[in-house]
Legacy VTK file of the C-alpha trace (Angstrom):
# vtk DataFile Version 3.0
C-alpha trace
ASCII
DATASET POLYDATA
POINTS 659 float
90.846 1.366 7.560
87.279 1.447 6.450
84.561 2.292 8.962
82.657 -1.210 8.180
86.143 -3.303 8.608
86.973 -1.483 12.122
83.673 -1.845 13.145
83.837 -5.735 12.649
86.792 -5.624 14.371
85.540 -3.728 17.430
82.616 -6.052 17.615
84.495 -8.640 17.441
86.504 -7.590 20.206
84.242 -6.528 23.030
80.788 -8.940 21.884
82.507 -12.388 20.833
82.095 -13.569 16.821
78.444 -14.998 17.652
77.042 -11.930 19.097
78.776 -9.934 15.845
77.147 -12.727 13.519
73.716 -11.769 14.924
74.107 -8.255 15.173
74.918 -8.581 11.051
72.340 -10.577 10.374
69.628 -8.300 12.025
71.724 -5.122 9.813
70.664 -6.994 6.590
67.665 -8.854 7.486
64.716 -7.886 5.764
61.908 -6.452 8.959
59.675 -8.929 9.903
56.179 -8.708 11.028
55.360 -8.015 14.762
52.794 -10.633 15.928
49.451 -8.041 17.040
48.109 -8.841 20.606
45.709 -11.866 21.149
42.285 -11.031 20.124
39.564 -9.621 22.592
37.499 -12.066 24.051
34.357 -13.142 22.221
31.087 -12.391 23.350
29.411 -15.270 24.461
25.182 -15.708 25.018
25.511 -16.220 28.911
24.483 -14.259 31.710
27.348 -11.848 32.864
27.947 -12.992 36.485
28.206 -9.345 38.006
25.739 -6.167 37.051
26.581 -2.539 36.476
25.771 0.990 37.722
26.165 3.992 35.887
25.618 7.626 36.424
26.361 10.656 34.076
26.196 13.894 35.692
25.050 16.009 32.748
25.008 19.550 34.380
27.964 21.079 33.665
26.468 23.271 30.595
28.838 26.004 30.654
31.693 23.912 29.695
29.645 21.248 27.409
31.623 17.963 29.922
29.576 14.830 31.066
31.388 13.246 34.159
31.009 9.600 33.963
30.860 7.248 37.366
30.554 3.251 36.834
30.364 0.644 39.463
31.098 -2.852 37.803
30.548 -6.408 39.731
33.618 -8.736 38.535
32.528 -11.983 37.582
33.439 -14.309 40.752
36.435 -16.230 39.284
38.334 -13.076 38.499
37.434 -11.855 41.774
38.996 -14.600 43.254
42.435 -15.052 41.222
42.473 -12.019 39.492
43.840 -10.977 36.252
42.915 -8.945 33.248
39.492 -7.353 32.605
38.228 -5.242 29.571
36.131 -3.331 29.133
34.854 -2.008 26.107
33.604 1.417 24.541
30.397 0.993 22.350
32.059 2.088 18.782
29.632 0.010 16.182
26.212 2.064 16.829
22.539 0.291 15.430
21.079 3.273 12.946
25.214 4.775 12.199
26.100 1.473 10.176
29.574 2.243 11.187
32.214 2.597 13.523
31.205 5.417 15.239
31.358 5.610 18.864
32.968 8.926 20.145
35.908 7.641 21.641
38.043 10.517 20.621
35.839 12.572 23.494
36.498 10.506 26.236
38.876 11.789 28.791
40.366 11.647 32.320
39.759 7.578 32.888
40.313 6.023 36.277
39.913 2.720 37.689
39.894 2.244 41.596
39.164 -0.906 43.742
38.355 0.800 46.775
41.057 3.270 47.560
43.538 1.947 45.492
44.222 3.226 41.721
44.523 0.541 39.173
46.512 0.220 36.284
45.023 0.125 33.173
46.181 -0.014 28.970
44.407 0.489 26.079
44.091 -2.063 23.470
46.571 -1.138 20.648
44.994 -3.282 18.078
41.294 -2.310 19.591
41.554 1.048 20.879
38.274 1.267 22.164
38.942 -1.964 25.019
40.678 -0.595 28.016
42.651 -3.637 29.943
42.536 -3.569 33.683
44.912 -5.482 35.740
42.333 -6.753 38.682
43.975 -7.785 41.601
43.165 -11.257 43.385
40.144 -10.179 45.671
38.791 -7.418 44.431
34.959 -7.359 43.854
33.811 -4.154 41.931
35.489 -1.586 40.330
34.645 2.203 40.263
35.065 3.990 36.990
35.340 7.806 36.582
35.768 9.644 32.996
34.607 12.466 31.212
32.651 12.704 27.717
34.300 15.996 26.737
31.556 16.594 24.132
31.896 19.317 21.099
31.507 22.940 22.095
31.028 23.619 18.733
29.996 21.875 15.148
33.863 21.840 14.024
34.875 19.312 16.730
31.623 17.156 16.275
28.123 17.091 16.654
26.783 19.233 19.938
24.924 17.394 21.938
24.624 20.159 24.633
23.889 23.534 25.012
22.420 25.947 27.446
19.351 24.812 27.315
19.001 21.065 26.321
21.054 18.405 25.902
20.886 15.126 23.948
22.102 11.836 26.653
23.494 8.707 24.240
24.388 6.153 26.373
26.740 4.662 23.776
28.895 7.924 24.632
28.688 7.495 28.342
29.097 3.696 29.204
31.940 1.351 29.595
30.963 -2.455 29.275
32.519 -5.582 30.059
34.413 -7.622 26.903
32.796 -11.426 26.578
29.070 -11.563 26.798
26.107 -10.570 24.656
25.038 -7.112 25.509
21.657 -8.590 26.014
23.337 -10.667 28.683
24.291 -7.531 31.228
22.249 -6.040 33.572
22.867 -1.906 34.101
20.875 0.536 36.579
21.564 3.705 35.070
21.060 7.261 36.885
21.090 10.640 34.810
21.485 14.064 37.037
20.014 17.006 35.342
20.191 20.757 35.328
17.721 21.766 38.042
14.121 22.266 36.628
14.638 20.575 33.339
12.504 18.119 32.027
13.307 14.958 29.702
11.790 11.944 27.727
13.221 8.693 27.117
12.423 4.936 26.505
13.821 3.897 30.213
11.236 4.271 32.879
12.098 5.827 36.037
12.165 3.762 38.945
10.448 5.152 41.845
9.787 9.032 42.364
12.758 11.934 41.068
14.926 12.662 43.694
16.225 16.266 43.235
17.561 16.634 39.758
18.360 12.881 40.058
16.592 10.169 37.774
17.355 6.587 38.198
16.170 4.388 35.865
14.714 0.340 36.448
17.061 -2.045 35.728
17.597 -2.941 31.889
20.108 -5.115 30.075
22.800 -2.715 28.060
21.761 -3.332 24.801
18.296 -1.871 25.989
20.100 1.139 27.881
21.814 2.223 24.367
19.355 1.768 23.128
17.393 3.982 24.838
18.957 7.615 24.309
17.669 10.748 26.401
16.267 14.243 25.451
16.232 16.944 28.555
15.475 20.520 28.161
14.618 23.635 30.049
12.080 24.260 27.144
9.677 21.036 26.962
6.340 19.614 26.325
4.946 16.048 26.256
2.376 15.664 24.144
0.105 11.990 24.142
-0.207 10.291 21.370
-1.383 6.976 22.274
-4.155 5.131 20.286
-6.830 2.832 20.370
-4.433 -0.154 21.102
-3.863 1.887 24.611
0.040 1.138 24.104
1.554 4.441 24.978
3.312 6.742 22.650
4.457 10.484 23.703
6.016 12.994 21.536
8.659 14.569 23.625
9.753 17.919 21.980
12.254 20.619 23.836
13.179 23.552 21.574
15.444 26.257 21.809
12.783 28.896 23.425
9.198 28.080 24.600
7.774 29.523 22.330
8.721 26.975 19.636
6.108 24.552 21.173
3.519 26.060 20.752
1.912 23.242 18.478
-1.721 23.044 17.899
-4.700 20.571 18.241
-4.694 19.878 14.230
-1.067 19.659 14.786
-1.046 17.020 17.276
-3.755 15.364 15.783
-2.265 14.537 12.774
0.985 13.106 14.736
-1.942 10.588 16.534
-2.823 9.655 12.815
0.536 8.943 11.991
0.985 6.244 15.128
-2.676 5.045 13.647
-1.770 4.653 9.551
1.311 2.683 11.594
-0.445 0.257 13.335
-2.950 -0.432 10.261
0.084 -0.806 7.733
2.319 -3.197 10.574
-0.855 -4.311 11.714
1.376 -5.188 14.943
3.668 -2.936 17.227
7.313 -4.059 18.809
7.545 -1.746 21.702
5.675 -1.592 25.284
5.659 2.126 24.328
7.275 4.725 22.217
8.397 7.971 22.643
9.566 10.487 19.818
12.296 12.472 20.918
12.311 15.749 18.872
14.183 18.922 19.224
13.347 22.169 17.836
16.625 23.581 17.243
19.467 25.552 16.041
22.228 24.597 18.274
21.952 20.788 19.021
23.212 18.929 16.501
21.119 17.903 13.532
20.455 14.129 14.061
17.151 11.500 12.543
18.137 8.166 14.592
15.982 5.129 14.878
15.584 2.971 18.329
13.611 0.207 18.767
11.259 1.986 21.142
12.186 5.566 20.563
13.684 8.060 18.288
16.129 10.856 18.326
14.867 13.669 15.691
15.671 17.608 15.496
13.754 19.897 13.476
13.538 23.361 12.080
12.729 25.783 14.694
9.603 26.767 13.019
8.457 23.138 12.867
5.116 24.201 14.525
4.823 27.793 14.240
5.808 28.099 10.362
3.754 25.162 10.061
3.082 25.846 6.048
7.330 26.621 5.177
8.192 23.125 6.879
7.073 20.151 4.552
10.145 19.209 3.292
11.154 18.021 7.264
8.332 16.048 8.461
8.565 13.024 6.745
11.295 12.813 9.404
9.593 11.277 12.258
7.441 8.746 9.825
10.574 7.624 8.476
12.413 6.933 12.319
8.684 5.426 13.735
8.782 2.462 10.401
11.919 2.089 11.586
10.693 0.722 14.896
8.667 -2.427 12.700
12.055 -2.410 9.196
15.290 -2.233 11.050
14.843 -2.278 14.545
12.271 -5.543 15.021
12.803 -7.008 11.313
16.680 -6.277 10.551
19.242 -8.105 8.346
21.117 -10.860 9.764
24.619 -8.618 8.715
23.246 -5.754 10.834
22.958 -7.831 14.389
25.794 -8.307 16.429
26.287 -9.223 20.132
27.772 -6.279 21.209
28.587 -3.026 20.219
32.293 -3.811 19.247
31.211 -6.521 16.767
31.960 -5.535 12.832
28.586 -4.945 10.981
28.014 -5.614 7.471
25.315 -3.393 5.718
24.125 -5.660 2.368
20.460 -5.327 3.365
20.366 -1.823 3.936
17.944 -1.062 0.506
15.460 -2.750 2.468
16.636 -1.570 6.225
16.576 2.410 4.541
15.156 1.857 1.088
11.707 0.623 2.414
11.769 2.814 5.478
12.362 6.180 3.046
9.381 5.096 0.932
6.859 4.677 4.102
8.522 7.910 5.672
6.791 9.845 2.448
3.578 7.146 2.525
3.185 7.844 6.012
3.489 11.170 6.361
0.893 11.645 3.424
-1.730 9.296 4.943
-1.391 11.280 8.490
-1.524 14.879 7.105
2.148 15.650 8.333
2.890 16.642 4.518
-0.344 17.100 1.965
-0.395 14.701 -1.077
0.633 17.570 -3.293
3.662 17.848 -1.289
5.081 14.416 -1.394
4.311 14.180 -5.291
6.549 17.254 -5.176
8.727 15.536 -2.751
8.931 12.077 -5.261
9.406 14.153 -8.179
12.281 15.509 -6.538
14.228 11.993 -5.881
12.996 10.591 -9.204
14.661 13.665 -10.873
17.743 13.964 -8.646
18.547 10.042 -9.264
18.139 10.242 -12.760
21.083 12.848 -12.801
23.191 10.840 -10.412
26.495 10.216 -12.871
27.532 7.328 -10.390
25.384 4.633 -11.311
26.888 4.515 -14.955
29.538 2.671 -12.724
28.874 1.672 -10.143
25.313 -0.693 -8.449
23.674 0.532 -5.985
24.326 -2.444 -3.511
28.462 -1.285 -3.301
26.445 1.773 -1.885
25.687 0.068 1.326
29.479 0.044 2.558
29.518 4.038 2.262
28.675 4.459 6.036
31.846 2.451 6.711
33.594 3.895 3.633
33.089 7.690 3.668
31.156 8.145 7.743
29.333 10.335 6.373
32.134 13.446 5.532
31.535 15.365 2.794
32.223 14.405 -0.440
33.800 16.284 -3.443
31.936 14.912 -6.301
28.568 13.358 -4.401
26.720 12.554 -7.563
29.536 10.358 -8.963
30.513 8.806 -5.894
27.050 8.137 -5.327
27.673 8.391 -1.243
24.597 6.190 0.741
22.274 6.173 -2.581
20.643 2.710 -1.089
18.551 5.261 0.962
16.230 7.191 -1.865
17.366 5.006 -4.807
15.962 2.475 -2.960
12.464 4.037 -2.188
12.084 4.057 -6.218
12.683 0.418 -6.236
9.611 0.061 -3.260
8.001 2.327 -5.492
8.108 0.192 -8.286
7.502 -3.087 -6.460
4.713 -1.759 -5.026
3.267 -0.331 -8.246
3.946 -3.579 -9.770
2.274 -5.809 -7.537
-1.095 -3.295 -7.886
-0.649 -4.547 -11.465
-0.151 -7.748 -11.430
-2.895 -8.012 -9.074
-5.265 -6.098 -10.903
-5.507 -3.928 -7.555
-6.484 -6.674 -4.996
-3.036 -6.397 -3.194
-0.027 -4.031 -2.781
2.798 -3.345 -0.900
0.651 -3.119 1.834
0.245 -6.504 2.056
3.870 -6.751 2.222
4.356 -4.410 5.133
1.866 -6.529 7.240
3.197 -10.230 6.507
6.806 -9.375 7.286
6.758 -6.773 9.392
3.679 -7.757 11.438
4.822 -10.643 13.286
4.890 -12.023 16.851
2.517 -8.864 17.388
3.707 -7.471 20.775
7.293 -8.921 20.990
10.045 -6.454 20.898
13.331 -8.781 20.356
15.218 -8.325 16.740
13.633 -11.039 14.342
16.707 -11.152 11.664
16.056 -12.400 8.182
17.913 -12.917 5.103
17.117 -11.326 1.220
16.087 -14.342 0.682
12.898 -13.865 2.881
12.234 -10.708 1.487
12.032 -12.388 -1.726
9.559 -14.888 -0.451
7.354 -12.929 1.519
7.158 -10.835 -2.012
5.885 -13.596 -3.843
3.566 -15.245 -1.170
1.745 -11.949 -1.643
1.841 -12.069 -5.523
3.745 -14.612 -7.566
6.601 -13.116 -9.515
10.188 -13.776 -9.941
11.551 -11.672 -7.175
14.849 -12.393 -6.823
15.724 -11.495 -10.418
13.696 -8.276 -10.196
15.346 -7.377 -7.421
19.035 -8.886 -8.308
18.834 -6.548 -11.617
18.042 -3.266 -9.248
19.972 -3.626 -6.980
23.253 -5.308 -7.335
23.861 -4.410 -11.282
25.203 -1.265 -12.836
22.181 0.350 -14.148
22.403 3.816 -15.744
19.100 4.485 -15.834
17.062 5.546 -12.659
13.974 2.868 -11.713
11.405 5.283 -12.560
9.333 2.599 -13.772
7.229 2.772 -10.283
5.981 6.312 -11.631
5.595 5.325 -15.711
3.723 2.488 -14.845
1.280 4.611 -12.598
0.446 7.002 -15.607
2.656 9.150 -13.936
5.653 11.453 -16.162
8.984 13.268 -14.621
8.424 16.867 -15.932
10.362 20.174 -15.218
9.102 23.643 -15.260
10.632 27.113 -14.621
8.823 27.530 -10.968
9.684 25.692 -7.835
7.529 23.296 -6.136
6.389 24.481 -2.499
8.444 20.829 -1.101
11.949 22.743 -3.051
10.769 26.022 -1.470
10.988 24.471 1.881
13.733 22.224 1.335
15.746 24.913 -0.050
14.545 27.456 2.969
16.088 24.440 5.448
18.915 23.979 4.143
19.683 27.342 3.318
20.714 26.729 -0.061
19.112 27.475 -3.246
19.145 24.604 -6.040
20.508 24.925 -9.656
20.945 21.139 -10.358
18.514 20.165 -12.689
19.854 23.933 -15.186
23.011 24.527 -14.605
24.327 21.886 -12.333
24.711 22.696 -8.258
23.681 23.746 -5.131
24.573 27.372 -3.506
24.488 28.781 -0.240
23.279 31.887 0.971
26.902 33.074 0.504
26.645 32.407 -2.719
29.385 29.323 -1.715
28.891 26.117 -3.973
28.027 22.874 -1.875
27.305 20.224 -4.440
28.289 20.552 -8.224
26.788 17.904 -10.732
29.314 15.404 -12.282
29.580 16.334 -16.194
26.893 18.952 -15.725
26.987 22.328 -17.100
29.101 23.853 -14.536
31.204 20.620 -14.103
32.309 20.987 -17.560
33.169 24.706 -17.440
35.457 23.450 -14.441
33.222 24.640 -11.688
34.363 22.615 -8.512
32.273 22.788 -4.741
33.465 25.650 -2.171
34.010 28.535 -4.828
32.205 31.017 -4.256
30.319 33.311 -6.506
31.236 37.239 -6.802
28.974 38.085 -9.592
26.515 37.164 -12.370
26.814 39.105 -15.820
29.200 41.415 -13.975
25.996 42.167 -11.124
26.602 41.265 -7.745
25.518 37.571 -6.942
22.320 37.124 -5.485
19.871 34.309 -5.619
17.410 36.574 -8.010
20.268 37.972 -10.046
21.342 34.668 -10.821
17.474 33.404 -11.211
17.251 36.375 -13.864
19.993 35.314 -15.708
19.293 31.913 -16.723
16.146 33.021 -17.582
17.302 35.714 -20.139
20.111 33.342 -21.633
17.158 30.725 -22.342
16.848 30.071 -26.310
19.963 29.174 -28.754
20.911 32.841 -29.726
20.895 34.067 -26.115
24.153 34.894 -24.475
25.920 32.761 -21.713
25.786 33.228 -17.992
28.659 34.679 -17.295
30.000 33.969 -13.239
32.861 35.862 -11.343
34.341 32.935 -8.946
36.387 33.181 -5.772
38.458 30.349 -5.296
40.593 30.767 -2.135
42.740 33.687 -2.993
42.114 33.428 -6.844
39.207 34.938 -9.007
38.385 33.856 -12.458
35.589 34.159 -14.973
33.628 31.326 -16.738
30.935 31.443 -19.471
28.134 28.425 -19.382
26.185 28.298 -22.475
23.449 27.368 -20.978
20.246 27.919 -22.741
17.106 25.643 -21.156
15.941 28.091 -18.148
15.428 27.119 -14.826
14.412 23.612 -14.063
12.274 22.364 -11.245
10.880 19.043 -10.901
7.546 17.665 -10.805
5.250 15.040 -11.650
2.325 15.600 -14.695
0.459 13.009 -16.147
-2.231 10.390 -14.526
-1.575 11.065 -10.770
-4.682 8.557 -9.947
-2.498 5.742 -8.372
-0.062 7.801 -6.953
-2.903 9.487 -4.681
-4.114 6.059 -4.099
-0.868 5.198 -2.610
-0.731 7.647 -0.021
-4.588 7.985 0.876
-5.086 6.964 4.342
-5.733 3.654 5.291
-9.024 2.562 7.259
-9.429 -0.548 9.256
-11.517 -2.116 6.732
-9.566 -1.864 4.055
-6.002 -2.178 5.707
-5.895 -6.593 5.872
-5.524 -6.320 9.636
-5.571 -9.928 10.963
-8.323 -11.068 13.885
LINES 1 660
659 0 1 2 3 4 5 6 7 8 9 10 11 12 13 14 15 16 17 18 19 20 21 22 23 24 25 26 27 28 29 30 31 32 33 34 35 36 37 38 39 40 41 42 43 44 45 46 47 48 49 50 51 52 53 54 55 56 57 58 59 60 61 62 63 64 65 66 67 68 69 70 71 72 73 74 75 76 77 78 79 80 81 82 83 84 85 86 87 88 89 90 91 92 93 94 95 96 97 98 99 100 101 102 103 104 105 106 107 108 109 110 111 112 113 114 115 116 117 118 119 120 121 122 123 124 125 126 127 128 129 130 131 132 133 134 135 136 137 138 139 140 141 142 143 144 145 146 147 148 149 150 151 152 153 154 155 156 157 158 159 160 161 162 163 164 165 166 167 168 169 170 171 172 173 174 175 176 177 178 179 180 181 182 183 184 185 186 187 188 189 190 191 192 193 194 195 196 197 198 199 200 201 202 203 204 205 206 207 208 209 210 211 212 213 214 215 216 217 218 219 220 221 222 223 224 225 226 227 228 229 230 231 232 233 234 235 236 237 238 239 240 241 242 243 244 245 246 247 248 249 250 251 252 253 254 255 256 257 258 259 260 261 262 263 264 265 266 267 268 269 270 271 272 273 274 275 276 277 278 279 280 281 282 283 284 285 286 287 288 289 290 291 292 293 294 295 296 297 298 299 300 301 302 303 304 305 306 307 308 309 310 311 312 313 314 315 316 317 318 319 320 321 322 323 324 325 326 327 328 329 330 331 332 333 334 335 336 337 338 339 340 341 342 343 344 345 346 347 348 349 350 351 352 353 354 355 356 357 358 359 360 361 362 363 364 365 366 367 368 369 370 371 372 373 374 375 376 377 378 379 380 381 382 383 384 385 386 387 388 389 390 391 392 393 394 395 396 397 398 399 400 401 402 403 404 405 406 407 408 409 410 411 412 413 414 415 416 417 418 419 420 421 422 423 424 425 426 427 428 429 430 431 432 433 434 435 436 437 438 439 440 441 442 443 444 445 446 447 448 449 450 451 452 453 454 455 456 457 458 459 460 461 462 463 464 465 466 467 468 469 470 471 472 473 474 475 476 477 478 479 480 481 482 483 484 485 486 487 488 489 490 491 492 493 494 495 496 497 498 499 500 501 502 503 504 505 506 507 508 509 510 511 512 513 514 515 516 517 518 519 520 521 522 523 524 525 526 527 528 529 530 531 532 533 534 535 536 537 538 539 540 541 542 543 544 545 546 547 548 549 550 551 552 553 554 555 556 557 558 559 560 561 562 563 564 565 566 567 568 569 570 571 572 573 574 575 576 577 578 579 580 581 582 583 584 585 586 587 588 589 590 591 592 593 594 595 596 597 598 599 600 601 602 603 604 605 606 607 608 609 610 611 612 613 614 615 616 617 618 619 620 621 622 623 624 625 626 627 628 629 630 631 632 633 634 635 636 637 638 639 640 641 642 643 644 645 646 647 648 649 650 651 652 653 654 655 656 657 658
């Protein structure tokens, strides 16, 4: 007998005929789809009936673990009948673009009422929503996990070490599902290593117990947005102006002696919060406080908040003062972002909560703009000279005319990369094109701006820009959202032009040229010459690489380790890939020199190749590049007139600041 006839037969002895018919049907049936769980609950613009406490004990150093305790009111109807509450884990972070919350470090979750241990189930659609089954009666629930943060940069960034620490409340909060985060009260409480000192946005309320802070009562959207720096190391340094609203820069470094910053220092971080003001003409905080760490252990991080920003720097940041440039356009790019991004923002980049999808279409503006007053600023306070960012300019306009990518694809499909890529490194960067609306963009400001001083025979500027849309409700610190469509507007209310299409054709067409025309219409030329600028001296000395692009075609460490290789550039086309390594140069040992030496000896049409010994993995090959142009380093030559115009310092009476 056949296995499939006795089996019928057996089925249809000990089941009946209709229980065989639908155990047949379900053996050929094709698999149908499971219905997915019923969708969170949306967040709705109501007060949440219940408030929050939360208090991270952030001592335990050794061991890098933040111990989490919540106390959370239930709304009164649940109290009463019970039933299921969620709550949620911030994952979609303002200034990340992207799903980023670190719920991969959260650990050792438990929900009591009282004494008693409740159940609890994560969302398997929404893994970052933790359902709680509430029984009838209970009021509160207490809340215990860990953040079990990196110990080291291969699990994530480290945002602790011996001797500061970097608090995110987005890492360290649970919230309840259903309500606009601007709809939730929270008293939060942060307990420090003993002695250590901090700075944050929140204001204490009342005296510091101990190594106990607790903070006045905020709504949660405020409390993450409202990170903390605390350090063993740290100075406060006051940097409030005329206005008399208060702004600190709070740095903690990895030993005192990295703070040792002095007066002309300081004074030219005051004259950045001035040039602010008089470009905004307005501020959107009650007060502002820079959060910068001078460090080699926390990880590297340059995040805006509405009335504070997280920034780490080179260790040297005051005491190599002259080897630094190339980072201190850092903290004039974060501070704009206070006025374009966190006050002014696109109506795709607000949500509700911090669960909500957000979609990043405006971002040329949100970054774009922001990059190009991060350089303006920093020239017009002194933080970099006007040499410098020239230098620094030259740089972009030279890097995004040899960016492959945009012979495919516009720089507008660039503003899904923080969703798309989050950020991990890329194989072929310059073809990919990765978050391009970032520098790209400041070209296109460049050349607006440049365009309007035309137009306008010199009687306005982007300037004007800055302080129409940026510069209203003077005081107020609530998101105003707009659409491109304003932008667009605003543009032309300052000098008539057709906008849209200028902007249309930059930014949302495939253009395989680079907008340089903000520097050719200046005067202004892209040139190259055999010697570095002093901005690629100290961009190369920070990121410990040395730079080849522009001859033949990547970036290498001090290992001599390839970390970015040009799309159809010289070494591209010999096959070169990232991560090989090179052994030697003309059969000599790699170093940066040898290698320097050699492109400068195989310069002119007769010379011989440069000849490189690779590692790759366990496998070593050779590879000629005939190569023959020298070493090539940006810069800009040509009528510089406008250019230093740009980035002179503003005064009050020239700056359009309204009475």
């Amino acid at each position: 007998m056949k296995l499939y006839h006795r089996a019928a037969l057996l089925c249809s002895v000990f089941l009946g005929l209709d229980l065989c018919a639908v155990a047949a049907q379900a053996q050929t049936a094709a698999p149908q789809q499971v219905p997915v769980p019923s969708p969170l609950p949306q967040p709705q613009d109501i007060p949440y009936p219940g408030k929050m406490q939360i208090s991270v004990d952030a001592t335990d150093l050794s061991r890098r673990i933040m111990s989490i305790k919540e106390v959370v009111t239930l709304p009164p109807e649940l109290s009463q009948k019970g039933g299921d509450f969620i709550l949620l884990y911030p994952m979609w972070l303002p200034g990340d673009h992207s799903p980023s919350g670190t719920i991969d470090q959260v650990g050792g979750l438990e929900v009591r009422s009282g004494k008693e241990v409740l159940p609890w189930h994560r969302d398997t659609v929404e893994v970052s929503a933790f359902h709680i089954t509430v029984p009838a009666g209970t009021r509160e629930l207490n809340v215990s996990y860990q953040l079990l943060s990196p110990v080291s940069p291969d699990e994530g960034r480290v945002v602790m070490t011996d001797v500061m620490e970097n608090i995110q409340w987005s890492a360290v909060s649970l919230y309840p599902a259903g309500y606009y985060t601007r709809q939730i009260p929270v008293v939060s409480q942060v307990i420090l290593p003993e002695g250590w000192q901090y700075g944050t946005a929140l204001r204490a309320d009342g005296p510091q117990k101990g190594n106990t802070v607790t903070f006045k009562s905020v709504m949660f959207n405020t409390l993450v947005d409202s990170p903390i720096f605390a350090g063993k190391y740290f100075r406060k340094f006051d940097l409030t102006q005329g206005d008399q609203v208060p702004v600190t820069l709070n740095v903690m470094a990895d030993k005192p002696q990295y703070l040792n910053a002095t007066h002309d220092q300081i004074a030219r971080h005051k004259e950045l919060v001035r040039q602010a003001t008089l470009l905004f003409r307005s501020h959107h905080y009650k007060h502002y406080d820079f959060l910068l760490a001078l460090t080699e252990h926390l990880g590297r991080i340059g995040l805006e908040h509405h009335e504070s920003s997280e920034n780490s720097g080179p260790l040297g940041y005051f005491t190599k003062w002259d080897e630094t440039a190339a980072a201190r356009d850092l903290l004039a790019h974060e501070f704009t972002h206070s006025w374009n991004g966190k006050y002014r923002r696109p109506a795709d980049l607000w949500a509700a909560n911090f669960n909500t999808p957000q979609r990043g279409s405006g971002l040329w503006v949100y970054e774009g703009q922001t990059q190009y007053w991060g350089y303006v600023l920093a020239a017009r306070s002194g933080l970099m000279t006007v040499p410098q960012t020239e230098e620094a300019i030259a740089d972009v306009a030279a890097t995004y005319s040899a960016q492959a990518g945009r012979k495919w694809r516009p720089l507008i499909d660039t503003t899904n990369d923080p969703i798309i890529a989050q950020r991990a490194p890329l194989s072929w960067r310059n073809w990919q094109r990765s978050e391009d609306y970032y520098s790209e963009g400041q070209l296109i400001w460049l050349d607006v701006d440049t365009l309007i001083r035309k137009l306008s025979h010199g009687e306005k500027s982007l300037n004007n820009f800055a302080g129409d849309f940026f510069g209203t409700n003077n005081g107020r610190v609530m998101p105003s959202t707009y659409w491109i469509s304003e932008v667009s507007s605003t543009l032309n209310s300052v000098q008539p032009y057709d906008w849209t299409a200028f902007l249309h054709q930059r930014v949302d067409q495939i253009n395989p040229m680079a907008p340089l025309d903000g520097l050719t219409r200046t005067g202004a030329k892209l040139a190259f010459s055999d010697k570095p600028t002093d901005f690629i001296k100290s961009d190369s000395l920070l990121r410990h690489t040395t730079d080849f692009r522009f001859s033949l075609g990547f970036q290498v460490n001090k290992k001599g380790i390839l970390t970015n290789v040009l799309w159809d550039g010289p070494a591209w086309n010999a096959g070169i890939t990232r991560d090989q390594q090179i052994i030697a140069v003309n059969n000599e040992a790699y170093s940066e020199d040898v290698l320097k030496e050699a492109i400068t000896e195989a310069k002119g049409k007769n010379s011989q190749p440069v000849v490189l010994l690779l590692r790759d993995s366990d496998n070593f090959h050779t590879v000629s590049l005939p190569y023959h142009d020298g070493l090539r380093y940006p810069y800009l030559s040509g009528n510089l007139t406008e250019i230093k115009e740009i980035l002179s310092p503003l005064e009050p009476e020239k700056s359009d600041i309204k009475q």
